[in-house]
mmCIF file as gemmi writes it, N, C-alpha and C atoms, coordinates in Angstrom:
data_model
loop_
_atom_site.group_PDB
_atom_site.id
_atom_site.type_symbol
_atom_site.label_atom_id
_atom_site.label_alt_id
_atom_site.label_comp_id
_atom_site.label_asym_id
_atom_site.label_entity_id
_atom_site.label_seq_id
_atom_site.pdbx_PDB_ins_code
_atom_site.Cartn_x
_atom_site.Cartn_y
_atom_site.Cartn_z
_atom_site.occupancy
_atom_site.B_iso_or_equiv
_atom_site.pdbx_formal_charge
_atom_site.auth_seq_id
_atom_site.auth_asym_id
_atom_site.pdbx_PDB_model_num
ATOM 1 N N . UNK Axp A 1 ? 79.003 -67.934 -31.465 1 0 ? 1 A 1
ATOM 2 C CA . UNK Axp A 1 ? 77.714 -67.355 -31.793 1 0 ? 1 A 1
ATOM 3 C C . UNK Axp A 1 ? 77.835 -65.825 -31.737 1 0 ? 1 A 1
ATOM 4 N N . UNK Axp A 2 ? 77.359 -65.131 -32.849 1 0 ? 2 A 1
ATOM 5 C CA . UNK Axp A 2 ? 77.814 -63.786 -32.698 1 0 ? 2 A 1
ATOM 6 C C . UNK Axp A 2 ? 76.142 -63.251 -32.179 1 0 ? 2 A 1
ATOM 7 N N . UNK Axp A 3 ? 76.133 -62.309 -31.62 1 0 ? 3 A 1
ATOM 8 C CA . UNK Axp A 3 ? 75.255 -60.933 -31.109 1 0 ? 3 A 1
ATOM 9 C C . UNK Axp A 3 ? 74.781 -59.923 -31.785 1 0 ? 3 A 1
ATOM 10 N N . UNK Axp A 4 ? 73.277 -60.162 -31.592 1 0 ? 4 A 1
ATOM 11 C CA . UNK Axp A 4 ? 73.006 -59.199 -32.501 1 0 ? 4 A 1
ATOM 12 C C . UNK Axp A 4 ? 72.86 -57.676 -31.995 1 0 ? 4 A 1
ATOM 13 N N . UNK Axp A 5 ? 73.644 -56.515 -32.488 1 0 ? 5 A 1
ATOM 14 C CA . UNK Axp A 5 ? 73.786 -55.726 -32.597 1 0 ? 5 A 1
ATOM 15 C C . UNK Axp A 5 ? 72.259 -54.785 -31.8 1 0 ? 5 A 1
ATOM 16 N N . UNK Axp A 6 ? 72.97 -54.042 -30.42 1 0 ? 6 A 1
ATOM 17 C CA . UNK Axp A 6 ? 71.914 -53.277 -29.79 1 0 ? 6 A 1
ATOM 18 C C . UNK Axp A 6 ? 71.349 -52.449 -30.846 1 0 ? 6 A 1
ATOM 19 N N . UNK Axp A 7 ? 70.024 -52.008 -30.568 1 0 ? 7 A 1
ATOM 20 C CA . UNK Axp A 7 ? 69.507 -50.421 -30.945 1 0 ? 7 A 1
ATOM 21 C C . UNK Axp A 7 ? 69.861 -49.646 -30.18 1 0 ? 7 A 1
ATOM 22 N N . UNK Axp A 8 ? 70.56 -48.498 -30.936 1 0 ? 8 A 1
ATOM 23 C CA . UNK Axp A 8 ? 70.982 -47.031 -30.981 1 0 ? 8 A 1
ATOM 24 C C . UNK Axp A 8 ? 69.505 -46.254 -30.2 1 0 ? 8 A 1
ATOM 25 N N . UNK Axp A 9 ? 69.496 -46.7 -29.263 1 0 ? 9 A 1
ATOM 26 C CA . UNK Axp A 9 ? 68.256 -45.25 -28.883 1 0 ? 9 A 1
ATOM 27 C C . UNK Axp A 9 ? 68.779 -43.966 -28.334 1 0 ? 9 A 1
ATOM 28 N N . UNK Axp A 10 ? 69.736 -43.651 -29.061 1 0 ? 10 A 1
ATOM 29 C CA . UNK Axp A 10 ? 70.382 -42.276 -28.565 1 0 ? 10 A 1
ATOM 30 C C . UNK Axp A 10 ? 70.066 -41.089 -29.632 1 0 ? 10 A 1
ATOM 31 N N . UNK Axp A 11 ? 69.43 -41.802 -30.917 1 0 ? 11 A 1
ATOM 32 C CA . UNK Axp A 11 ? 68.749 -40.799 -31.667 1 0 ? 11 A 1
ATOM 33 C C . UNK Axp A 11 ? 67.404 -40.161 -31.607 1 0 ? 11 A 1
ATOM 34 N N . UNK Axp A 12 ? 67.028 -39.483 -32.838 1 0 ? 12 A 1
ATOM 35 C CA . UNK Axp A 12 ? 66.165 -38.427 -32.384 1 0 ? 12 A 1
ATOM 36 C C . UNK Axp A 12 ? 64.555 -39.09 -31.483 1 0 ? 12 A 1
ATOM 37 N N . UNK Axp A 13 ? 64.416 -38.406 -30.51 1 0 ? 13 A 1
ATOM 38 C CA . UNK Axp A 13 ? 62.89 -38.735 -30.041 1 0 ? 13 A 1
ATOM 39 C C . UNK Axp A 13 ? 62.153 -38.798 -30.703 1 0 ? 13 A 1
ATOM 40 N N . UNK Axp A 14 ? 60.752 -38.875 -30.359 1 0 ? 14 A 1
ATOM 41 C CA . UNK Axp A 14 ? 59.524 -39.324 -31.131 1 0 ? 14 A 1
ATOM 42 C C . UNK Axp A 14 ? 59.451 -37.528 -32.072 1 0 ? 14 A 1
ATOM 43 N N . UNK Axp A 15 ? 58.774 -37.98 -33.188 1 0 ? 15 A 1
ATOM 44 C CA . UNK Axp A 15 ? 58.483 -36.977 -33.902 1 0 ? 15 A 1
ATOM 45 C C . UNK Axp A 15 ? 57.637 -35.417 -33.293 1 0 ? 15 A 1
ATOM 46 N N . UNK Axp A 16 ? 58.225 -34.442 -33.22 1 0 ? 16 A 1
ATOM 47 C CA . UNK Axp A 16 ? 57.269 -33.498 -32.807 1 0 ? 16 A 1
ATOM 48 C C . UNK Axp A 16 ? 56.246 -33.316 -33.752 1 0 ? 16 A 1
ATOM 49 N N . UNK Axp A 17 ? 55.089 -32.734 -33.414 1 0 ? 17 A 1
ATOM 50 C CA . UNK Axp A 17 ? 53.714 -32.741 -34.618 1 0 ? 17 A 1
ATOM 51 C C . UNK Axp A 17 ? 54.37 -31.139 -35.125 1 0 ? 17 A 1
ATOM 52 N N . UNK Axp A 18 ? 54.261 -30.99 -36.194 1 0 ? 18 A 1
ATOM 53 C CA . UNK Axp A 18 ? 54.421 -29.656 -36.836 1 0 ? 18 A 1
ATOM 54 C C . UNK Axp A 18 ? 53.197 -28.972 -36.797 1 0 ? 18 A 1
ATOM 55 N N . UNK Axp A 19 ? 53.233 -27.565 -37.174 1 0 ? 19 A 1
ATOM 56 C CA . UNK Axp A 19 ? 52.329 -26.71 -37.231 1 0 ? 19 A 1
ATOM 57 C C . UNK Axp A 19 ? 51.453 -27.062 -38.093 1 0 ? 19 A 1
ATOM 58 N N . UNK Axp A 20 ? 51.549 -27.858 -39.588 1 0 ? 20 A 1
ATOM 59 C CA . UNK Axp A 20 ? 50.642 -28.504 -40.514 1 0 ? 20 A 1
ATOM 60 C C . UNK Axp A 20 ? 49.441 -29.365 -39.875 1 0 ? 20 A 1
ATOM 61 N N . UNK Axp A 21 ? 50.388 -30.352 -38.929 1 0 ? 21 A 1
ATOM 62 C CA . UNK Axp A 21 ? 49.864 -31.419 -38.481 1 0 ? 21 A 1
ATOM 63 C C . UNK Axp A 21 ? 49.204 -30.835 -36.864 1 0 ? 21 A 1
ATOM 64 N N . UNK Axp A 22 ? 49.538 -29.818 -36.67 1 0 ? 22 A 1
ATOM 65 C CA . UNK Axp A 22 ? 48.559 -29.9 -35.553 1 0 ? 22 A 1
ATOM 66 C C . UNK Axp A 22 ? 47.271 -28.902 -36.283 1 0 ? 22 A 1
ATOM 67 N N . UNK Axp A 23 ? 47.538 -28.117 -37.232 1 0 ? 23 A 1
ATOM 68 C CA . UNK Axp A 23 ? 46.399 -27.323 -37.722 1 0 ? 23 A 1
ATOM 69 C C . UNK Axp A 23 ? 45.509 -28.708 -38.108 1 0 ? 23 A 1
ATOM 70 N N . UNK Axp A 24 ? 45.912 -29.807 -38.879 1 0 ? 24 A 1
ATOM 71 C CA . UNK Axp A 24 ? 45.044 -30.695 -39.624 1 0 ? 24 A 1
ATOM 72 C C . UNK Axp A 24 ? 44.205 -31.048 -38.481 1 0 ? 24 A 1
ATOM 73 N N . UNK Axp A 25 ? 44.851 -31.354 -37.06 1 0 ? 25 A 1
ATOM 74 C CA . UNK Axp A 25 ? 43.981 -31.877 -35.961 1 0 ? 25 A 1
ATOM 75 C C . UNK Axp A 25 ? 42.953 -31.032 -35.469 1 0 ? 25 A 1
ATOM 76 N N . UNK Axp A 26 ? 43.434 -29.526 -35.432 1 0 ? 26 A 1
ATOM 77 C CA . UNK Axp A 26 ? 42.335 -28.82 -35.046 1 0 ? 26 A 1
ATOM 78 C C . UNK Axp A 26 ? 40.879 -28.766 -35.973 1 0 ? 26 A 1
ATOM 79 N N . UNK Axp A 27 ? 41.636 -28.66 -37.203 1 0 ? 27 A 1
ATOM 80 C CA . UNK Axp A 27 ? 40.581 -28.646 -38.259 1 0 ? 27 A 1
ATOM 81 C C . UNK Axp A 27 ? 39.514 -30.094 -38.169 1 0 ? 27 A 1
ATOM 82 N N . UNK Axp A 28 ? 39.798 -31.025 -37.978 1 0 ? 28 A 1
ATOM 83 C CA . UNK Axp A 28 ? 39.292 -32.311 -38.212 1 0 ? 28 A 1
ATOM 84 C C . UNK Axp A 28 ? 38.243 -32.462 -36.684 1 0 ? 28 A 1
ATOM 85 N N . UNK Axp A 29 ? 38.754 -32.037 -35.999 1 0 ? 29 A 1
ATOM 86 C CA . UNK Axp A 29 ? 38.21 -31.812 -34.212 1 0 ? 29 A 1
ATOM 87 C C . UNK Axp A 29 ? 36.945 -30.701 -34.729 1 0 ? 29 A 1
ATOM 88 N N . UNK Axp A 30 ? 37.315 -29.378 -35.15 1 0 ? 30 A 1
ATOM 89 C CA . UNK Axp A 30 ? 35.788 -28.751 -35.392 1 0 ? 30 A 1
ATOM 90 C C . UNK Axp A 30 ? 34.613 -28.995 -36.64 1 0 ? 30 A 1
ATOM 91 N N . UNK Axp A 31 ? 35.452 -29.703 -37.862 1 0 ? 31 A 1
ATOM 92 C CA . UNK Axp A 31 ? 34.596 -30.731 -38.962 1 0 ? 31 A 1
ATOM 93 C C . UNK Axp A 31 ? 33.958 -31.66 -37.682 1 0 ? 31 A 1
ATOM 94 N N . UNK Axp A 32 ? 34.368 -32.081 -36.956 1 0 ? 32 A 1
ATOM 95 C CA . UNK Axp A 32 ? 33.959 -33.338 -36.538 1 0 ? 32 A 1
ATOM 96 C C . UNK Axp A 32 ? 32.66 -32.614 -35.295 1 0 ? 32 A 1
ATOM 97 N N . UNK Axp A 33 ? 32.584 -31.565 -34.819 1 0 ? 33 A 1
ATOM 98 C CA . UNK Axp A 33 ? 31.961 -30.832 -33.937 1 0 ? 33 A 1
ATOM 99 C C . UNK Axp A 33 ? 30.754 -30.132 -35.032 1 0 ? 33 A 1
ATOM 100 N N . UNK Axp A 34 ? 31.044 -29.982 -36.368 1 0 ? 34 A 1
ATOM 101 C CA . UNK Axp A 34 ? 30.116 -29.468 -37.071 1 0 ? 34 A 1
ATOM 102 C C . UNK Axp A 34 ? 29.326 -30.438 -37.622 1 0 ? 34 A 1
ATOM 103 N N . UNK Axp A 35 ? 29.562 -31.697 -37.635 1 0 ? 35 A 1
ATOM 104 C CA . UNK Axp A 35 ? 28.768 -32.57 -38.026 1 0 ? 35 A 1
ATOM 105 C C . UNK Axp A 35 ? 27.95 -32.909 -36.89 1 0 ? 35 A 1
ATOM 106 N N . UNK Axp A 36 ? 28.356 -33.038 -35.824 1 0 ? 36 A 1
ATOM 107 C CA . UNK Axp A 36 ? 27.767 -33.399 -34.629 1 0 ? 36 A 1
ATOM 108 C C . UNK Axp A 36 ? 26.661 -32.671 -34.512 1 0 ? 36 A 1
ATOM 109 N N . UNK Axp A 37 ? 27.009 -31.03 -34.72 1 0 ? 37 A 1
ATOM 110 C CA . UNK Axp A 37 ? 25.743 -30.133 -34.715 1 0 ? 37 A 1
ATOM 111 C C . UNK Axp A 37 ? 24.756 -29.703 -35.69 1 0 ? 37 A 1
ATOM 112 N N . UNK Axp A 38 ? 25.645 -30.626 -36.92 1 0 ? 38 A 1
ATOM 113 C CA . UNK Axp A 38 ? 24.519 -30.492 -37.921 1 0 ? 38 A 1
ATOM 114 C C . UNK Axp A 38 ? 23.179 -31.823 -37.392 1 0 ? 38 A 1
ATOM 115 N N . UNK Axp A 39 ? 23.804 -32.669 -36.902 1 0 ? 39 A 1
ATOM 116 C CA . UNK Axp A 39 ? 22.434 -33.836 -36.727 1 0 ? 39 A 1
ATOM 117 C C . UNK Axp A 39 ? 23.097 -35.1 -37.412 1 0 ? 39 A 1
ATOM 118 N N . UNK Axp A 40 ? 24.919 -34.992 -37.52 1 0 ? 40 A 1
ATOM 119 C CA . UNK Axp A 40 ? 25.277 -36.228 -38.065 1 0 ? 40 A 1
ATOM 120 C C . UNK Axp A 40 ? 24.877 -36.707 -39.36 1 0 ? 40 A 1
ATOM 121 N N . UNK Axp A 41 ? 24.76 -35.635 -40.02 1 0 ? 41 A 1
ATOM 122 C CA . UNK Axp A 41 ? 24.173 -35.911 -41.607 1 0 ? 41 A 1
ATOM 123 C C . UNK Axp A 41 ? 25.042 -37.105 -42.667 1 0 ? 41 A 1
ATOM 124 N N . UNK Axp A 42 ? 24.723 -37.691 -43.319 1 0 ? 42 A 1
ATOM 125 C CA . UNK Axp A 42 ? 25.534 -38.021 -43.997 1 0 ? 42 A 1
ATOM 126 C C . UNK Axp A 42 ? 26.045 -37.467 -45.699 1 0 ? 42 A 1
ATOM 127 N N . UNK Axp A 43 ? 27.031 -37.523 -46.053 1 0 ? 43 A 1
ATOM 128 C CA . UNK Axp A 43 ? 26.961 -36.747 -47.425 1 0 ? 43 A 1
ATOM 129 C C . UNK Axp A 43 ? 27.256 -35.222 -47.439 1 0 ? 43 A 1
ATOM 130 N N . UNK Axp A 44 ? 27.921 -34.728 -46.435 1 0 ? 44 A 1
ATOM 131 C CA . UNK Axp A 44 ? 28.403 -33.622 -46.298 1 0 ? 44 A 1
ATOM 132 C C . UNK Axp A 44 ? 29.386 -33.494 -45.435 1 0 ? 44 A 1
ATOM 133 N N . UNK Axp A 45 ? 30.46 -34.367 -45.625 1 0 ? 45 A 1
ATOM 134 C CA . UNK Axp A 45 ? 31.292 -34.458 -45.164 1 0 ? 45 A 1
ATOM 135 C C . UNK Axp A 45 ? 32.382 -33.054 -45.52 1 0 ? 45 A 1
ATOM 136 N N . UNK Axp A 46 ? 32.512 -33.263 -47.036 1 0 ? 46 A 1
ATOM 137 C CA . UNK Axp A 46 ? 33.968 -31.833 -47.3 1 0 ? 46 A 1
ATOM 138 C C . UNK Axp A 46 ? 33.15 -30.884 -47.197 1 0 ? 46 A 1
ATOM 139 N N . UNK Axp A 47 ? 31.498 -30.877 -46.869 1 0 ? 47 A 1
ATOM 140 C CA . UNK Axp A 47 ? 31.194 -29.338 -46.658 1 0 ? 47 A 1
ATOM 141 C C . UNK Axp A 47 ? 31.8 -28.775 -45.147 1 0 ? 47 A 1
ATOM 142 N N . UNK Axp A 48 ? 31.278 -29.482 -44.205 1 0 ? 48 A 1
ATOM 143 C CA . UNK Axp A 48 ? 31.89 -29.418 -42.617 1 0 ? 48 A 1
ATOM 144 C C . UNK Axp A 48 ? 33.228 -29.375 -42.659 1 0 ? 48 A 1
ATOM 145 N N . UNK Axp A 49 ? 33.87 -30.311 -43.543 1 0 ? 49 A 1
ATOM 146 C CA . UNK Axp A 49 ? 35.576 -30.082 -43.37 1 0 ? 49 A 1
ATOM 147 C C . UNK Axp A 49 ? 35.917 -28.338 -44.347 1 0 ? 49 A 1
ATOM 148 N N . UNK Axp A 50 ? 35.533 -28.166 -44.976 1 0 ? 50 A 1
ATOM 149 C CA . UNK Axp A 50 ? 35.454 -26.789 -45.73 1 0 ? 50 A 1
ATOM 150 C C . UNK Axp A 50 ? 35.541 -25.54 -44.664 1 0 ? 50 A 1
ATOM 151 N N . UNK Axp A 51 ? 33.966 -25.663 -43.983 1 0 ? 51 A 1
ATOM 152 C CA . UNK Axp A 51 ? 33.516 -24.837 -43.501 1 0 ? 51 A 1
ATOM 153 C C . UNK Axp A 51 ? 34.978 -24.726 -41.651 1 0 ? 51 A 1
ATOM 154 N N . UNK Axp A 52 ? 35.212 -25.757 -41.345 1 0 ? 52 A 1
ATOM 155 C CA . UNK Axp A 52 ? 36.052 -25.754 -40.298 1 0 ? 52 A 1
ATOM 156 C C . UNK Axp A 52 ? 37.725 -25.584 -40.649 1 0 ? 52 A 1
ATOM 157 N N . UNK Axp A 53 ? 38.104 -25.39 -42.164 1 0 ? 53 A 1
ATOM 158 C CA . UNK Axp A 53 ? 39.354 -24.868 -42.626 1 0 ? 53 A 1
ATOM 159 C C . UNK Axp A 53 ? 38.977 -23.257 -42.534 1 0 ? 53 A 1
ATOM 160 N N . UNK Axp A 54 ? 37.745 -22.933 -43.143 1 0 ? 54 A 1
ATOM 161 C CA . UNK Axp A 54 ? 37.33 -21.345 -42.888 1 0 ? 54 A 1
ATOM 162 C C . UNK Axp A 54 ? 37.627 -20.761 -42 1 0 ? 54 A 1
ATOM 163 N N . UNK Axp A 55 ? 36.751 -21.643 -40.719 1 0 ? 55 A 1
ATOM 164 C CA . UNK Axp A 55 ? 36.991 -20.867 -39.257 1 0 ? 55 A 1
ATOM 165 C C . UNK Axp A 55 ? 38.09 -20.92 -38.998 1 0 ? 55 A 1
ATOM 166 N N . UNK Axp A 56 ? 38.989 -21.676 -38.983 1 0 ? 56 A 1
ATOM 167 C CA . UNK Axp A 56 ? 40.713 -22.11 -39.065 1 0 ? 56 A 1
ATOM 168 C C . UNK Axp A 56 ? 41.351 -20.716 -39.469 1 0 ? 56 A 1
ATOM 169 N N . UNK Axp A 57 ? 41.514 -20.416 -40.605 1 0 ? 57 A 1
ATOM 170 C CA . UNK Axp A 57 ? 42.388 -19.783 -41.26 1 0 ? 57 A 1
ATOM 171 C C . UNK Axp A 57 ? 41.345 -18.229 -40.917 1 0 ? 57 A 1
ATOM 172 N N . UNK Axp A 58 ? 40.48 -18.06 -40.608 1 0 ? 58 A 1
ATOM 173 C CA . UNK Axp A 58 ? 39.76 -16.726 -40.023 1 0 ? 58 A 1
ATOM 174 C C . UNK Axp A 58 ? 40.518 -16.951 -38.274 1 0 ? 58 A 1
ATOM 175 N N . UNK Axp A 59 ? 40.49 -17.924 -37.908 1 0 ? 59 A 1
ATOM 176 C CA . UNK Axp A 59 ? 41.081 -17.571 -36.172 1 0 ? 59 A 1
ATOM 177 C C . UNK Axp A 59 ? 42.751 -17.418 -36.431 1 0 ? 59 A 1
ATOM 178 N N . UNK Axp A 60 ? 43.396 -17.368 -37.788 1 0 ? 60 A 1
ATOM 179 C CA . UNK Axp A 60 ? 45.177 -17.789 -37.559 1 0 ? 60 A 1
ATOM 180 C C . UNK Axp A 60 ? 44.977 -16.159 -38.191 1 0 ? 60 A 1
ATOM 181 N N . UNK Axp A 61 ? 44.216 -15.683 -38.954 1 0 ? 61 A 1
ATOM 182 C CA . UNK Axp A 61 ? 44.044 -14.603 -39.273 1 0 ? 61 A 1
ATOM 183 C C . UNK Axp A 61 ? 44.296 -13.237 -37.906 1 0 ? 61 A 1
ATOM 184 N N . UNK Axp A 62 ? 43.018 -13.664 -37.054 1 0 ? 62 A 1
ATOM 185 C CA . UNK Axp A 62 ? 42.912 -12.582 -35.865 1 0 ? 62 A 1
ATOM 186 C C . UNK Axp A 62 ? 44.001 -12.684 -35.077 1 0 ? 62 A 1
ATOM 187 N N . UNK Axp A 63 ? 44.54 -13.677 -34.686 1 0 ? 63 A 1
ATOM 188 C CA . UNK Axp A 63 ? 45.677 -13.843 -33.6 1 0 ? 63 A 1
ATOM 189 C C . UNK Axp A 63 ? 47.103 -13.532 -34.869 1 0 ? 63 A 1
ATOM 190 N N . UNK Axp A 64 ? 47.264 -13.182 -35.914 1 0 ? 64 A 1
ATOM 191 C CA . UNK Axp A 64 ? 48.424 -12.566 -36.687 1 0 ? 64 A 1
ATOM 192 C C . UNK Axp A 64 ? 48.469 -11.521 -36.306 1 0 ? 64 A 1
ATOM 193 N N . UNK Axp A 65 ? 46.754 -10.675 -36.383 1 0 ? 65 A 1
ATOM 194 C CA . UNK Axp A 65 ? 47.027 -9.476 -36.217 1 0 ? 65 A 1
ATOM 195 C C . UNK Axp A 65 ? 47.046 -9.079 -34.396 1 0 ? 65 A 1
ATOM 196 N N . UNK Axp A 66 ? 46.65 -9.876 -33.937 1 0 ? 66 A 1
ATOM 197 C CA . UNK Axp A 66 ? 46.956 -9.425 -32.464 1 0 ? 66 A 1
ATOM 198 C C . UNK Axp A 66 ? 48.101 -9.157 -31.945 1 0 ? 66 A 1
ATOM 199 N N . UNK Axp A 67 ? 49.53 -10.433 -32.398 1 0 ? 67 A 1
ATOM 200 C CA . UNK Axp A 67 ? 50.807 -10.567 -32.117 1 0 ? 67 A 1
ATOM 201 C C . UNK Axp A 67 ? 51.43 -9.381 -33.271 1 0 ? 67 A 1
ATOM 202 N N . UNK Axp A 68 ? 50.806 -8.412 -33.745 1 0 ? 68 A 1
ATOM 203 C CA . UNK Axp A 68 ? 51.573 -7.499 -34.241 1 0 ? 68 A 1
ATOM 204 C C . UNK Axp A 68 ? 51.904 -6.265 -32.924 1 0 ? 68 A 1
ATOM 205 N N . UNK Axp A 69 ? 52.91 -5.594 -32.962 1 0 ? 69 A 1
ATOM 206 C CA . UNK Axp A 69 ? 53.152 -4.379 -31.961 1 0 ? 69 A 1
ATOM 207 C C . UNK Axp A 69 ? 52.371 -3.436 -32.92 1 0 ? 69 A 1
ATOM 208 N N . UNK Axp A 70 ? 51.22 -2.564 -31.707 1 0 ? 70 A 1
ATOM 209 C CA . UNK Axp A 70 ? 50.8 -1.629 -32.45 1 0 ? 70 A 1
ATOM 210 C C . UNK Axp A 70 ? 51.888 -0.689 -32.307 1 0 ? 70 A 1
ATOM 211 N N . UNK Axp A 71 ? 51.82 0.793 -33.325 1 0 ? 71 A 1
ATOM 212 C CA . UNK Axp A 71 ? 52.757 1.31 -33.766 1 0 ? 71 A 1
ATOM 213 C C . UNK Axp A 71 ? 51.841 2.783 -33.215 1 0 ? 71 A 1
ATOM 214 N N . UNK Axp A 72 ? 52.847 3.352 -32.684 1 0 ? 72 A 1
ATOM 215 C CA . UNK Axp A 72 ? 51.98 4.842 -32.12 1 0 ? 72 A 1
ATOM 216 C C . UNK Axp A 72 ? 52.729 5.795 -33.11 1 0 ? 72 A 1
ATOM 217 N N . UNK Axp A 73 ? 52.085 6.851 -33.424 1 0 ? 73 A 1
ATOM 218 C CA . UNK Axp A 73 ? 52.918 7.841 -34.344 1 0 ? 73 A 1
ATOM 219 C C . UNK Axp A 73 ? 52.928 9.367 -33.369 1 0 ? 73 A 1
């Protein structure tokens, strides 16, 4: 009777989330906080997801320019 062949768990660990995939989570976490504070509307869903890519890419905006070295002349 032959054996069936172990799994190799010496390869790569579980997937790290990339920067895509953790932006998508943040984004979906404050859509999901803007609906809450709209009153749970229905039918405006890609407006809240819209409006929480905005604030997104306005907060990756301010912290670019923070991690710059200011430059003295």
């Amino acid at each position: 009777m032959k054996s069936k062949p172990s799994k190799n768990n010496n390869g790569p660990g579980p997937a790290q989330p990339t920067p895509e995939l953790v932006s998508r989570a943040q984004i979906e976490k404050r859509a999901h906080e803007i609906w809450l504070a709209a009153g749970c509307p229905h039918g405006d869903d890609l407006g809240h997801w819209l409006q929480a890519e905005r604030e997104a890419q306005k907060g990756r905006a301010g912290e670019a320019g923070r991690e710059r070295p200011s430059i003295s002349a």
